[in-house]
NUTOR-193126 format. One line per field, with one value per atom (N, C-alpha, C, O): residue number from 1; residue in one letter; x, y, z negated. Coordinates in steps of 0.001 Angstrom, whole numbers, padded with zeros to 6 digits. Layout:
N
num NUM_...
residuo a_...
px X_...
py Y_...
pz Z_...
END
This chain:
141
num 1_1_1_1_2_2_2_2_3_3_3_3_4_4_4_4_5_5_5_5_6_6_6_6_7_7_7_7_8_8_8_8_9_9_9_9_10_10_10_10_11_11_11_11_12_12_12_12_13_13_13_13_14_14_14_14_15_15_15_15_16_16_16_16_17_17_17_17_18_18_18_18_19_19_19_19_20_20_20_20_21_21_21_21_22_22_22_22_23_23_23_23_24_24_24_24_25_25_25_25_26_26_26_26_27_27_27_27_28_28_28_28_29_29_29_29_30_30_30_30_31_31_31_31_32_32_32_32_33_33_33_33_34_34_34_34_35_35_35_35_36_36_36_36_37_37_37_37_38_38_38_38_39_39_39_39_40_40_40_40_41_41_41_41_42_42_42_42_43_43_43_43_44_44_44_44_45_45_45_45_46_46_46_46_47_47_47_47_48_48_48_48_49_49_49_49_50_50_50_50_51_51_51_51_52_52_52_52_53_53_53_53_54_54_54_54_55_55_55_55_56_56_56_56_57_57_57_57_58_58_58_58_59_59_59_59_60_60_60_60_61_61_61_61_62_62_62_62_63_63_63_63_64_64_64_64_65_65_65_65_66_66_66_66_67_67_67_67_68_68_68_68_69_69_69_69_70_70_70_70_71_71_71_71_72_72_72_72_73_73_73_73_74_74_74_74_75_75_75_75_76_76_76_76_77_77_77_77_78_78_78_78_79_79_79_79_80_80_80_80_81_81_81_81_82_82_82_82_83_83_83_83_84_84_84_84_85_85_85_85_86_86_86_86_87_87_87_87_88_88_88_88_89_89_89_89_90_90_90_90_91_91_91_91_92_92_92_92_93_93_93_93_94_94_94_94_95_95_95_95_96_96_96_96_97_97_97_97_98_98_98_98_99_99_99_99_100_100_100_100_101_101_101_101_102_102_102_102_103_103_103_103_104_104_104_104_105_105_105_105_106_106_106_106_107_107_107_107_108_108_108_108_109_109_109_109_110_110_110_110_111_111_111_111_112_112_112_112_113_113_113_113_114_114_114_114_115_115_115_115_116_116_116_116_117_117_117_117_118_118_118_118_119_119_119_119_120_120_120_120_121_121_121_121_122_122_122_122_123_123_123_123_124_124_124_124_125_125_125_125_126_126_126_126_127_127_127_127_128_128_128_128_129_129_129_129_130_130_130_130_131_131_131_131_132_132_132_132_133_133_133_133_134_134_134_134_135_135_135_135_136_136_136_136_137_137_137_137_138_138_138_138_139_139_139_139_140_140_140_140_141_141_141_141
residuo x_x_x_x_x_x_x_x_x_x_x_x_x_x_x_x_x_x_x_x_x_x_x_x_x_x_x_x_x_x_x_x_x_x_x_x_x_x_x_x_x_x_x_x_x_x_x_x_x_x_x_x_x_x_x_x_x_x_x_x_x_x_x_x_x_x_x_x_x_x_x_x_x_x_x_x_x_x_x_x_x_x_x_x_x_x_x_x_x_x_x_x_x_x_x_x_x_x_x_x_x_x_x_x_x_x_x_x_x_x_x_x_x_x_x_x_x_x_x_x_x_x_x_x_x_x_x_x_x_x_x_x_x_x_x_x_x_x_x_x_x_x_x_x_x_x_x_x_x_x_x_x_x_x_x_x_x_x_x_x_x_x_x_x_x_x_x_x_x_x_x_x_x_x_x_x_x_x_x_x_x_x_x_x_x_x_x_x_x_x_x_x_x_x_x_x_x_x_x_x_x_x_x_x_x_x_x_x_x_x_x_x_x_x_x_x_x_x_x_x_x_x_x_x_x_x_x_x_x_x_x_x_x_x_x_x_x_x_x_x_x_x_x_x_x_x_x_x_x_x_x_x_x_x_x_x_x_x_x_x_x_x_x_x_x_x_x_x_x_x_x_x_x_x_x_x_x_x_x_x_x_x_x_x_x_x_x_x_x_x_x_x_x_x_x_x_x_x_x_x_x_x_x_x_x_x_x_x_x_x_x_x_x_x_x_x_x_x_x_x_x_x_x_x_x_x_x_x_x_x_x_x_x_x_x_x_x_x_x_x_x_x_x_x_x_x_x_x_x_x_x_x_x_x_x_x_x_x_x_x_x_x_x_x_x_x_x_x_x_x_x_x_x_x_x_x_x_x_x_x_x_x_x_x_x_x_x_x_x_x_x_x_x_x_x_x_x_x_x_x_x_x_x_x_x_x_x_x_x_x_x_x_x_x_x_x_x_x_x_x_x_x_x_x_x_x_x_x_x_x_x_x_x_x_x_x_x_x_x_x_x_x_x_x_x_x_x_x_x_x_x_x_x_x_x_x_x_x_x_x_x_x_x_x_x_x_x_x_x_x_x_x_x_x_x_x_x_x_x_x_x_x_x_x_x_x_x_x_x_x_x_x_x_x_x_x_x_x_x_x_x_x_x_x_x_x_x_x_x_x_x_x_x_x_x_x_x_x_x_x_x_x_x_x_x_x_x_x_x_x_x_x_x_x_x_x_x_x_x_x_x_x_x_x_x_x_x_x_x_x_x_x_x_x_x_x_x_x_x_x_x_x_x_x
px -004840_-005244_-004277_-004156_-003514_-002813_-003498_-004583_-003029_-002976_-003837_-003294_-004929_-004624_-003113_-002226_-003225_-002296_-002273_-002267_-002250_-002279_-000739_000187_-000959_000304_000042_-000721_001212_001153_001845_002485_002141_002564_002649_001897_003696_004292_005160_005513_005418_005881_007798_008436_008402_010030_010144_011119_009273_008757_010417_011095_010881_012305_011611_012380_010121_009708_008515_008355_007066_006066_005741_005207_005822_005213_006088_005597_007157_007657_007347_007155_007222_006287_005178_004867_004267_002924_002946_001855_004524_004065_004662_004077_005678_005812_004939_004850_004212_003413_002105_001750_001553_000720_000732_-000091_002168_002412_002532_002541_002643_002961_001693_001394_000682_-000754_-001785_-002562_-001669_-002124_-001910_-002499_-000529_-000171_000229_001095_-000593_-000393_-001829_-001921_-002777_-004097_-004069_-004786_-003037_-003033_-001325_-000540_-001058_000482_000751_000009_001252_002002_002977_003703_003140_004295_004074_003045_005282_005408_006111_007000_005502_006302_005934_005169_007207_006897_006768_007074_006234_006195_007783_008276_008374_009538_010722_011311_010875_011682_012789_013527_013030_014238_015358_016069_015625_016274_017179_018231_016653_016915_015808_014769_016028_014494_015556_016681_014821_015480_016176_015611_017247_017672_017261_017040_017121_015600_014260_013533_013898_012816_012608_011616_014271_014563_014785_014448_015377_015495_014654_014630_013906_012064_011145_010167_011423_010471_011126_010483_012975_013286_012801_012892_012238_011990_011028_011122_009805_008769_008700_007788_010381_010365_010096_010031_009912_009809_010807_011273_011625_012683_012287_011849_012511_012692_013904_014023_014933_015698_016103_016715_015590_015367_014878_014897_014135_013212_014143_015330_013734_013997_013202_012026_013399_012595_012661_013557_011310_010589_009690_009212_009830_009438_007585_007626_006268_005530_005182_004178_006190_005652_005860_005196_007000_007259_005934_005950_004483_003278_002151_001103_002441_001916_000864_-000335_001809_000973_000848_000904_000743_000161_-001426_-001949_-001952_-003122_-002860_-002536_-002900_-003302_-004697_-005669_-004898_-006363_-006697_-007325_-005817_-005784_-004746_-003815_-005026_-003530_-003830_-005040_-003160_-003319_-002496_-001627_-002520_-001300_-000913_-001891_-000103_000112_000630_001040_000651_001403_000052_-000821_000081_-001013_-000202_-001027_000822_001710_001476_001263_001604_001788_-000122_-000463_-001092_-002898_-002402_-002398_-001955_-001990_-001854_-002782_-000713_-000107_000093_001077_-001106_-001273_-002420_-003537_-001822_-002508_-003281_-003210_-004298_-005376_-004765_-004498_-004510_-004213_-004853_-006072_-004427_-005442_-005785_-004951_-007240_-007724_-008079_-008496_-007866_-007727_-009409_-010368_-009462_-010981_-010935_-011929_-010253_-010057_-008272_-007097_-009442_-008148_-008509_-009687_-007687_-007475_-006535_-005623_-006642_-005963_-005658_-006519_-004362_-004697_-002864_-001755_-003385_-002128_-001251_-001753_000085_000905_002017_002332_002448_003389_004835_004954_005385_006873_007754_008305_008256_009351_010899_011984_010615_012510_012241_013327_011379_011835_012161_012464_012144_012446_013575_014314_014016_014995_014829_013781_016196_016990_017838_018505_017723_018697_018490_017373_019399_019137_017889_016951_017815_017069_015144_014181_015286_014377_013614_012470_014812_014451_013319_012232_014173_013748_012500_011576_012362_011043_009552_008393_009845_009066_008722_007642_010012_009760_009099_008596_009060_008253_006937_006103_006688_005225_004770_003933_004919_004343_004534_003742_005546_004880_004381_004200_003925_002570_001460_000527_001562_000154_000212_-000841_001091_000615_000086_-001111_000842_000592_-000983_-001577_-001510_-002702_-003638_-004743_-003688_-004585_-003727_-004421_-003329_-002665_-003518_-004225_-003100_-003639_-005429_-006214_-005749_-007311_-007638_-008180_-007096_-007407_-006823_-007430_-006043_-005835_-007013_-007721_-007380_-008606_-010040_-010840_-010231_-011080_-011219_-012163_-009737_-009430_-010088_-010712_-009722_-009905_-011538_-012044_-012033_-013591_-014177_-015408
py 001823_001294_001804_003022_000893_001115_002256_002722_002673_003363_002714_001613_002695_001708_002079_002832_001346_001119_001443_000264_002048_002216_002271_002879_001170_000796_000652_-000106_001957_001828_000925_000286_000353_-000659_000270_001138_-000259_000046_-001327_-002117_-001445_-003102_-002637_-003506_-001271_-001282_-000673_-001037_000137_000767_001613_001698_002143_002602_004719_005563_005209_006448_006840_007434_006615_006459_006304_007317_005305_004823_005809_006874_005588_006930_008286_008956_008913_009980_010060_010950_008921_009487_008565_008292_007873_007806_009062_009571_009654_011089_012417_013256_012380_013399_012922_013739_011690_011475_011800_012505_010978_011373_012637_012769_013777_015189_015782_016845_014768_015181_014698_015503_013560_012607_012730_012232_013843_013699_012701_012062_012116_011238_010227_009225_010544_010068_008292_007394_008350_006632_006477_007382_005298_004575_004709_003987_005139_005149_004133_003965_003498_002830_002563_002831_001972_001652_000594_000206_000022_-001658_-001511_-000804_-002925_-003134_-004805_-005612_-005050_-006603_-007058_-008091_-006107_-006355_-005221_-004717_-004980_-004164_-003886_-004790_-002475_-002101_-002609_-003322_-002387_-002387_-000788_-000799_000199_001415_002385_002165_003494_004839_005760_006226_005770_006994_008368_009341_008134_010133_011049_012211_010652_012067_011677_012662_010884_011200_011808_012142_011709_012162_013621_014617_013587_015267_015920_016668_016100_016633_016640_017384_015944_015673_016760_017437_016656_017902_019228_020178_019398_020843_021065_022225_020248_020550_020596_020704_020442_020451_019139_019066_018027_016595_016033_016054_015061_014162_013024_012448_012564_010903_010152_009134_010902_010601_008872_007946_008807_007884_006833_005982_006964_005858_004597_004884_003095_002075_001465_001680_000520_-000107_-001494_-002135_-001471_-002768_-003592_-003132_-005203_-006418_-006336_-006501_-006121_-006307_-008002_-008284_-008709_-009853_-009204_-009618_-008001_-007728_-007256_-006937_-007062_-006673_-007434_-006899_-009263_-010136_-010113_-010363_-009752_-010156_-009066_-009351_-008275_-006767_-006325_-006518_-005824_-004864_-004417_-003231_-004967_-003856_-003147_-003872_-001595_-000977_-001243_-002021_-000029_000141_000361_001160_-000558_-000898_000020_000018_000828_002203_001319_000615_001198_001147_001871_002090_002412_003118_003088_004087_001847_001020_000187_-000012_-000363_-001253_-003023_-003933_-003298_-003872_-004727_-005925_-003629_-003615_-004380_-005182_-003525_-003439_-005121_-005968_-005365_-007125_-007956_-008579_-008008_-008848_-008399_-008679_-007617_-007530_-008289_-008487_-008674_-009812_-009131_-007909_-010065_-009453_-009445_-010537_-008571_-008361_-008596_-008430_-008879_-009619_-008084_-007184_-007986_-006967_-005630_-004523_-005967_-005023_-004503_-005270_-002885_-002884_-001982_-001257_-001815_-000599_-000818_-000958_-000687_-000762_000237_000583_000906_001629_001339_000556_001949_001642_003189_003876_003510_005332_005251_005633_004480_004723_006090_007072_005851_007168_006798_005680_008000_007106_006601_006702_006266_006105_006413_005831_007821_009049_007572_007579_006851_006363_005634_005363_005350_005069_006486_006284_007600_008604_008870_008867_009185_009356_010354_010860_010973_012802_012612_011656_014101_014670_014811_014550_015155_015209_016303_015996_017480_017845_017970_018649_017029_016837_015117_014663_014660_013511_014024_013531_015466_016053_016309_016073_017006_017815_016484_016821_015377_014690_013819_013362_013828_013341_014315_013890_015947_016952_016864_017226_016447_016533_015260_015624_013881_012735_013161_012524_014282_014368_015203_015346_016062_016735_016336_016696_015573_014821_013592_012956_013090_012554_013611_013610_014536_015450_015400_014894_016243_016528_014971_015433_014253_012885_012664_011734_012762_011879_013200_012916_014513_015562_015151_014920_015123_015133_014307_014644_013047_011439_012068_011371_012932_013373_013733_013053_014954_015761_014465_014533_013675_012783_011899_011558_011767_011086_011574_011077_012919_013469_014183_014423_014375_014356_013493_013518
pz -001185_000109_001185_001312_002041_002855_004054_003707_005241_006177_007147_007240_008001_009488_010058_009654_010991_011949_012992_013347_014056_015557_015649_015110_016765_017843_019272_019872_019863_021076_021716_020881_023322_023102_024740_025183_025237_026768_027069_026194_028410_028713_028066_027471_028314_027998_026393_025738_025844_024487_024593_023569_025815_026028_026072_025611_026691_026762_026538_025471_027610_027120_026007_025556_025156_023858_023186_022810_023029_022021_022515_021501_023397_023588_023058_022265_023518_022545_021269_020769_020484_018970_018483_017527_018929_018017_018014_017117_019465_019485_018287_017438_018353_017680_016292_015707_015602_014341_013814_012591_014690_014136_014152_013606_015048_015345_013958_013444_013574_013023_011106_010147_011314_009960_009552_010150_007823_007265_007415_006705_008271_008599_008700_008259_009391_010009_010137_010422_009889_010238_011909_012575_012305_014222_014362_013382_015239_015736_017358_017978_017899_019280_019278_018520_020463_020709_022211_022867_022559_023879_023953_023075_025243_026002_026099_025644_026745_027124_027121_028077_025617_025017_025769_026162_026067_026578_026058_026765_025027_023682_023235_022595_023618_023755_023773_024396_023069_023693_024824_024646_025793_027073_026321_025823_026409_025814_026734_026394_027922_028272_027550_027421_027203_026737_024902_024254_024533_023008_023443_022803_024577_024794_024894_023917_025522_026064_024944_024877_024223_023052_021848_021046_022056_021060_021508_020730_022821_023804_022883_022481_022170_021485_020042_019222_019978_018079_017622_016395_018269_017769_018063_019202_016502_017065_016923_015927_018351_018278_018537_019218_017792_018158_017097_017631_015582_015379_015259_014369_016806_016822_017256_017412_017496_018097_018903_018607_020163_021070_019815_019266_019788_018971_020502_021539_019827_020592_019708_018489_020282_020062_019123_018469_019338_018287_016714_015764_016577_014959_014537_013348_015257_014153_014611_014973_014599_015422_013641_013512_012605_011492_010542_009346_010776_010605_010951_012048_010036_010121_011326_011387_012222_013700_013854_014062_013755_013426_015161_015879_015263_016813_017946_017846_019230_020080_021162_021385_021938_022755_024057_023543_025212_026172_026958_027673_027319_028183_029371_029963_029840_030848_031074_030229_032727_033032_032713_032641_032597_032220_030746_030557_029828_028493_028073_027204_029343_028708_028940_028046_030518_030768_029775_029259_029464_028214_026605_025922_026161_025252_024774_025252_023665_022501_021753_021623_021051_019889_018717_018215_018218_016772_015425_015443_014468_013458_012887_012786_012528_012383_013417_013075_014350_015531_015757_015843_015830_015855_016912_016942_017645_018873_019604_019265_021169_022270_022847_022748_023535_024510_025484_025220_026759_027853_028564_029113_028422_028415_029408_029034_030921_031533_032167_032714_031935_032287_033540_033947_033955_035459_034264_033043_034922_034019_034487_035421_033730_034274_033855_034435_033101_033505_035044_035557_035683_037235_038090_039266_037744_038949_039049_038065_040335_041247_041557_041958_041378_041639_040901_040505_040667_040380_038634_038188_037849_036437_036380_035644_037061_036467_037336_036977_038474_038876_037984_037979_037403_036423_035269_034965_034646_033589_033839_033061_035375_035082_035230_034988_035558_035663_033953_033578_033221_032241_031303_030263_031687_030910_031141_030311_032119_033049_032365_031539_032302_031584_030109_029414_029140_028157_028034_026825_028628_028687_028579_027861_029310_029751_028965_029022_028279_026830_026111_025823_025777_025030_024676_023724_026000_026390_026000_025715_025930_025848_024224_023814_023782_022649_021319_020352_021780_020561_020960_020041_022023_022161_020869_019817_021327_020449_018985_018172_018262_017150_016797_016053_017345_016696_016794_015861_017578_017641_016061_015350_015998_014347_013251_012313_013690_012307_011990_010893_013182_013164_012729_012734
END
């Protein structure tokens, strides 16, 4: 028997969503399948947000920005958004038995300096952090 599925879904799938699919997966184990998609694919993940994420011992550095139609026909268990964007124009998934709507600001719009960029992109994965491990231990209860 396959995995469910949970896919997060952000409108650029360029930080957010890969923030909380790697935190999840290191959270999650082998419990459930993770992925991230977007509405409107960057076509890139932010290297601040691969950097910040190595600060915690997680690489995402091989992730890719995926177009939400590639799991139009996929077991979708459950779709997470993290963007008010992404909740808009997200579609029902075949099999889909849980949404969430769990919005974050989006550190690739800030303006400074590199490392006033950084500290804002540490602060949104934190605070994935913080909401993404909650929803782990929720799993596994």
């Amino acid at each position: 028997m396959s995995k469910p599925l949970l896919l997060i879904l952000c409108t650029g799938n360029s930080c957010r969503s890969h923030l909380a699919e790697g935190i999840l997966r290191v959270a999650v184990k082998d419990a459930v399948e993770v992925a991230s998609a977007g509405s409107v694919p960057a076509g890139f993940v932010h290297p601040v947000a691969v950097e910040v994420m190595a600060e915690i011992g997680i690489d995402i550095s091989g992730h890719t920005s995926k177009h939400l139609n590639e799991f139009l026909e996929r077991d979708v268990h459950t779709v997470i958004t993290v963007c008010g964007n992404a909740d808009q124009a997200c579609p029902v998934f075949p099999a889909q038995s849980e949404k969430h709507h769990w919005p974050f600001e989006d550190p690739a719009r800030t303006e400074g300096s590199e490392e006033e960029i950084r500290m804002v992109f540490r602060r949104v994965r934190d605070e994935i952090r913080e909401k993404f491990e909650a929803y782990a231990r929720e799993l596994k209860s």
